[in-house]
C-alpha positions as CSV (number, residue, x, y, z in Angstrom):
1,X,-3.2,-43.8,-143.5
2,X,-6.4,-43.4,-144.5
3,X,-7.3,-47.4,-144.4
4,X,-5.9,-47.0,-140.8
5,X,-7.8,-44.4,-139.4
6,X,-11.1,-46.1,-141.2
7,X,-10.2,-49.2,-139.4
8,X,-9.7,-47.7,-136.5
9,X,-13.5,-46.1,-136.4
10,X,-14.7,-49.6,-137.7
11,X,-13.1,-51.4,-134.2
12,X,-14.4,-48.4,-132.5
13,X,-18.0,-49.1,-133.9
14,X,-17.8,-52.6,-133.2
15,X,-16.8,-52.3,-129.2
16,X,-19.1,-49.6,-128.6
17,X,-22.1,-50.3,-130.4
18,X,-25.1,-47.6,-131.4
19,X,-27.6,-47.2,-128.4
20,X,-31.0,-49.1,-128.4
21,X,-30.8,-53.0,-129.7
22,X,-31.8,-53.0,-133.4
23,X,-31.0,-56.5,-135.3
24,X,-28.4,-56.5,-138.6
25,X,-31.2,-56.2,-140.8
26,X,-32.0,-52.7,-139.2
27,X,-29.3,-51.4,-139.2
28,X,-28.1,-52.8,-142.6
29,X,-31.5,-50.9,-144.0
30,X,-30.3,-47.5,-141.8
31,X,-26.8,-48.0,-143.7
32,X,-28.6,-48.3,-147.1
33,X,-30.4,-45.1,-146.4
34,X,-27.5,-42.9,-145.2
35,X,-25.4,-43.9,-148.5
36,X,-28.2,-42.8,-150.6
37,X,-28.6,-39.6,-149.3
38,X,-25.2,-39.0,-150.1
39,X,-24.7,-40.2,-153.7
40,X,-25.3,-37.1,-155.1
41,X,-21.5,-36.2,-154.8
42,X,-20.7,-39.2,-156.9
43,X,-23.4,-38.5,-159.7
44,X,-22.1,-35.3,-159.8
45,X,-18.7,-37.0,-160.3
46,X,-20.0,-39.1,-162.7
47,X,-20.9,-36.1,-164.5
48,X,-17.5,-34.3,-165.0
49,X,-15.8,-37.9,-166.0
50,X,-18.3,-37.8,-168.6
51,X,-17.5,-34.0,-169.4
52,X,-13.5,-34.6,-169.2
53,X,-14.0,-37.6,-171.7
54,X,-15.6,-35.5,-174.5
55,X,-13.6,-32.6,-173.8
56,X,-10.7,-34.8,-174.4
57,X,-12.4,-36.6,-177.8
58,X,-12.8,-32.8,-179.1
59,X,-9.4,-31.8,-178.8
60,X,-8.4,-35.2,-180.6
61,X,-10.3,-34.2,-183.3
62,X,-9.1,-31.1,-184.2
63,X,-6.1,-32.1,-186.0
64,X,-8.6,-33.9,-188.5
65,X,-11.0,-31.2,-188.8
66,X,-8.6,-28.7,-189.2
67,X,-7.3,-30.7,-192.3
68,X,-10.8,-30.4,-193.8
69,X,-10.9,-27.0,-193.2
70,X,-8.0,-26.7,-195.5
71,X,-8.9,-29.1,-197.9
72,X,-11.9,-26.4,-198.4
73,X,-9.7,-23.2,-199.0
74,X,-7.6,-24.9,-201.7
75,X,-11.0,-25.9,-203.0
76,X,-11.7,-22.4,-203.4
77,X,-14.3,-21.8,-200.9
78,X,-13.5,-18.6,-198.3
79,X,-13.3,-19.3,-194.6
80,X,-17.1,-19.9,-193.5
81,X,-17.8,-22.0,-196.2
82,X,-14.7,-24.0,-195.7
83,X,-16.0,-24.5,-191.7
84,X,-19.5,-25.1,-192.6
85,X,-18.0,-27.7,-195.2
86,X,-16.2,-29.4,-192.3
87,X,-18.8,-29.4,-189.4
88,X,-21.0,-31.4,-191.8
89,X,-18.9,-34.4,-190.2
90,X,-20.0,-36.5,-186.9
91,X,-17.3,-35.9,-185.4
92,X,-17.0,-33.9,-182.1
93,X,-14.9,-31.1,-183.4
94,X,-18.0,-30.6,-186.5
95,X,-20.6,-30.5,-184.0
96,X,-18.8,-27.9,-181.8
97,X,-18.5,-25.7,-184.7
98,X,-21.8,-25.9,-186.2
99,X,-22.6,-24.1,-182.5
100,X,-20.4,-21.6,-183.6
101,X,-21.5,-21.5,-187.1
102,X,-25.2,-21.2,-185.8
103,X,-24.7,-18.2,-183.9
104,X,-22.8,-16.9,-186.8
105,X,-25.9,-17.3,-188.6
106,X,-27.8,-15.3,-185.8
107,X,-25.6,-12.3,-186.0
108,X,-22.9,-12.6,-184.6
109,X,-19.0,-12.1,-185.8
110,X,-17.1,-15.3,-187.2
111,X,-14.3,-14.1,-184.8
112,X,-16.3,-13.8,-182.2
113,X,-17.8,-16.6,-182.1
114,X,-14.4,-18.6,-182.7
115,X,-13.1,-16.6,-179.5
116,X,-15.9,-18.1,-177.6
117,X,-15.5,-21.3,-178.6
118,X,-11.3,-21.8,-177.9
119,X,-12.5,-19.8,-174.5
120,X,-15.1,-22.4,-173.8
121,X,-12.9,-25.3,-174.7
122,X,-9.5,-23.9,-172.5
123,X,-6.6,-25.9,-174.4
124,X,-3.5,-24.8,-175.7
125,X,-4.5,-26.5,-179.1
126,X,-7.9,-25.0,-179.4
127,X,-6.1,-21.5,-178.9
128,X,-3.6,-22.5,-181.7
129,X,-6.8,-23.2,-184.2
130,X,-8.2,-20.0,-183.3
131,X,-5.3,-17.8,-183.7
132,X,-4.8,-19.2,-187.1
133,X,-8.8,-18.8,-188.0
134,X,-8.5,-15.3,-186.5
135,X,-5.1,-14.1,-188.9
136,X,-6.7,-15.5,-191.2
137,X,-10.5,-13.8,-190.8
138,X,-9.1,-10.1,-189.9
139,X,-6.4,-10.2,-192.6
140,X,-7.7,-12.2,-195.6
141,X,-4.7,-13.9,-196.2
142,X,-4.5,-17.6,-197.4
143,X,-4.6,-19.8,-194.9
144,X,-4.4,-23.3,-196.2
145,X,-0.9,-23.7,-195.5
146,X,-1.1,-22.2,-192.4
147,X,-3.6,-24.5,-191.2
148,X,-2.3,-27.5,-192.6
149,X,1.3,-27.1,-190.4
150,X,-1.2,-26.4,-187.3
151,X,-2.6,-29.7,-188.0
152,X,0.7,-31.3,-188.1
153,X,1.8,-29.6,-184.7
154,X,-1.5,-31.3,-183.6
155,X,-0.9,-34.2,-184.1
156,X,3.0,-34.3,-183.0
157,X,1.7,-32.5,-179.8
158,X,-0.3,-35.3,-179.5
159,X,1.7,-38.1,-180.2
160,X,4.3,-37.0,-177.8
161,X,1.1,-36.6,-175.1
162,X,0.5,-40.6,-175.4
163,X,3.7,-41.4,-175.1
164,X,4.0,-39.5,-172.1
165,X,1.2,-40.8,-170.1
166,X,2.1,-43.9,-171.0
167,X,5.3,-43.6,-169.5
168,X,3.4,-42.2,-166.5
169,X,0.5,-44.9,-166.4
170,X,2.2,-46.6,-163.2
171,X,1.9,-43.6,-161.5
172,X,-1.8,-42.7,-162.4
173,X,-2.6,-46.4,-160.9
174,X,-1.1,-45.4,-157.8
175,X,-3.1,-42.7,-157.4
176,X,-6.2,-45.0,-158.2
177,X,-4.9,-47.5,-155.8
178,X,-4.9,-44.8,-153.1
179,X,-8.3,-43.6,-153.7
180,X,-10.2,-46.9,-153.9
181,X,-8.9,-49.2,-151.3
182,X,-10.1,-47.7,-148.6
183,X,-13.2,-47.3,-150.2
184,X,-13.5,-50.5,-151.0
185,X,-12.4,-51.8,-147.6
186,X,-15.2,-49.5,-146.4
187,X,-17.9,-51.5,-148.2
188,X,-16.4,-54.7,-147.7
189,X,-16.9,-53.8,-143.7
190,X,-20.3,-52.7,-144.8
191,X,-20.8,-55.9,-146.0
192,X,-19.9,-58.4,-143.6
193,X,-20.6,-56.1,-140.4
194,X,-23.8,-53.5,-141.0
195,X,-23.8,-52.0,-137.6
196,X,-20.4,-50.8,-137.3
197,X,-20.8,-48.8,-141.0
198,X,-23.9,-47.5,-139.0
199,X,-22.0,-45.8,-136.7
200,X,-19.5,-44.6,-139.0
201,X,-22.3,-42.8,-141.1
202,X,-24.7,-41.6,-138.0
203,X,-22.3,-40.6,-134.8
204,X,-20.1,-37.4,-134.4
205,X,-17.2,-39.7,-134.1
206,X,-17.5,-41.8,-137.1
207,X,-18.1,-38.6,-139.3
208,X,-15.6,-37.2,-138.3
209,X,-13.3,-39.7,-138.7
210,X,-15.1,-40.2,-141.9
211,X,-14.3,-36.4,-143.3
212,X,-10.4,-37.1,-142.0
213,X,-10.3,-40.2,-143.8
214,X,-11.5,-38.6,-146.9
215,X,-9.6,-35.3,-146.4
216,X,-6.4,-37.2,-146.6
217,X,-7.5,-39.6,-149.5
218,X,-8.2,-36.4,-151.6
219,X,-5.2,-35.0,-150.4
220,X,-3.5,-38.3,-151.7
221,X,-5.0,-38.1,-155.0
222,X,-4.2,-34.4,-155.7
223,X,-0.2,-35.4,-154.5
224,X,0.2,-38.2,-157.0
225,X,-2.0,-36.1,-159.6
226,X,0.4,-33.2,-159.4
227,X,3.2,-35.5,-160.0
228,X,2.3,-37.2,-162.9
229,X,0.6,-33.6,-164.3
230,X,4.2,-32.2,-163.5
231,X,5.7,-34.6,-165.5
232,X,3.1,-34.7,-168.2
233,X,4.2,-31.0,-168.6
């Protein structure tokens, strides 16, 4: 639909043509500028992929961390030296912690700060780790064993989590499918026919055919999303 109704604004473009004669060149230069004043969208985009990914390469290495964290208490060292132990690593998880363990280090509670830091990171496994650092912080109890089965429900939790999204890969490419073809239909028009993108970019009509055809891309996206999430789930 969406590849339709930008088609549709592209034959549009091309039988009525901008007022005032300006050759390709022009108006492939007028194109060019339009587009970069609206990149910053993408960039921001580009920004929260880059924020999902490491999101995504903490919580895959919690079960690992967690296991160091262990490995410290049936060394014998109590709870914050156990963590500082672990976050000498270079691994996401260790340098997340060391935040935490630096504003330990300013003052603040070791519960506290481990609060902040599942809040910050908003996944059911970081909420496991903390409620097993907090039993263990306010009660005293030992908490190797404790941590090592959360470890172990990590790492099922996310074995079963690849297996899922591979079995739901076809449907994530559909979603991709229906974001970028019209997209990339859009710059291959861009391409071959500069004055018609003009219009698209520069006249009421062919922003607002512009916003539609985006409007029901995003809406396309979030539909197939929503199914694959509800699977995932």
């Amino acid at each position: 639909m969406t590849l339709v109704i930008v088609g549709c604004c592209l034959v549009v473009a091309a039988v009525v043509p901008p007022r005032g004669r300006r050759s390709r060149s022009t108006a492939a230069v007028d194109t060019a500028m339009v587009i970069s004043r609206r990149v910053d969208p993408l960039r921001g985009f580009g920004r929260w992929l880059t924020r999902s990914r490491r999101h995504r390469l903490l919580i895959g290495a919690l079960p690992e961390f967690v296991d160091l964290v262990a490995r410290g208490l049936r060394g014998g060292a109590n709870l914050h030296v156990a963590l500082a132990e672990a976050a000498e690593g270079e691994g996401p998880a260790s340098r997340s912690i060391r935040e935490v363990l630096a504003r330990v280090a300013g003052g603040e509670r070791l519960g506290e700060g481990v609060d902040r830091w599942a809040a910050g990171l908003d996944h059911p496994d970081a909420l496991m780790v903390r409620a097993v650092l907090r039993l263990g912080e306010s009660t005293g109890g030992a908490l190797a064993l404790p941590l090592e089965r959360a470890a172990a429900t990590l790492r099922e939790r996310a074995a079963l989590s690849d297996e899922i999204r591979a079995l739901t890969a076809q449907a994530r490419a559909s979603s991709m499918v229906v974001a970028l073809a019209p997209l990339g239909f859009l710059g291959m028009v861009t391409l071959v026919d500069p004055g018609s993108a003009t219009v698209l970019f520069t006249t009421p009509l062919g922003m607002v055919c512009l916003v539609v055809g985006l409007g029901l891309d995003a809406v396309g996206i979030a539909w197939m999303s929503r199914i694959a999430a509800a699977v995932e789930q």
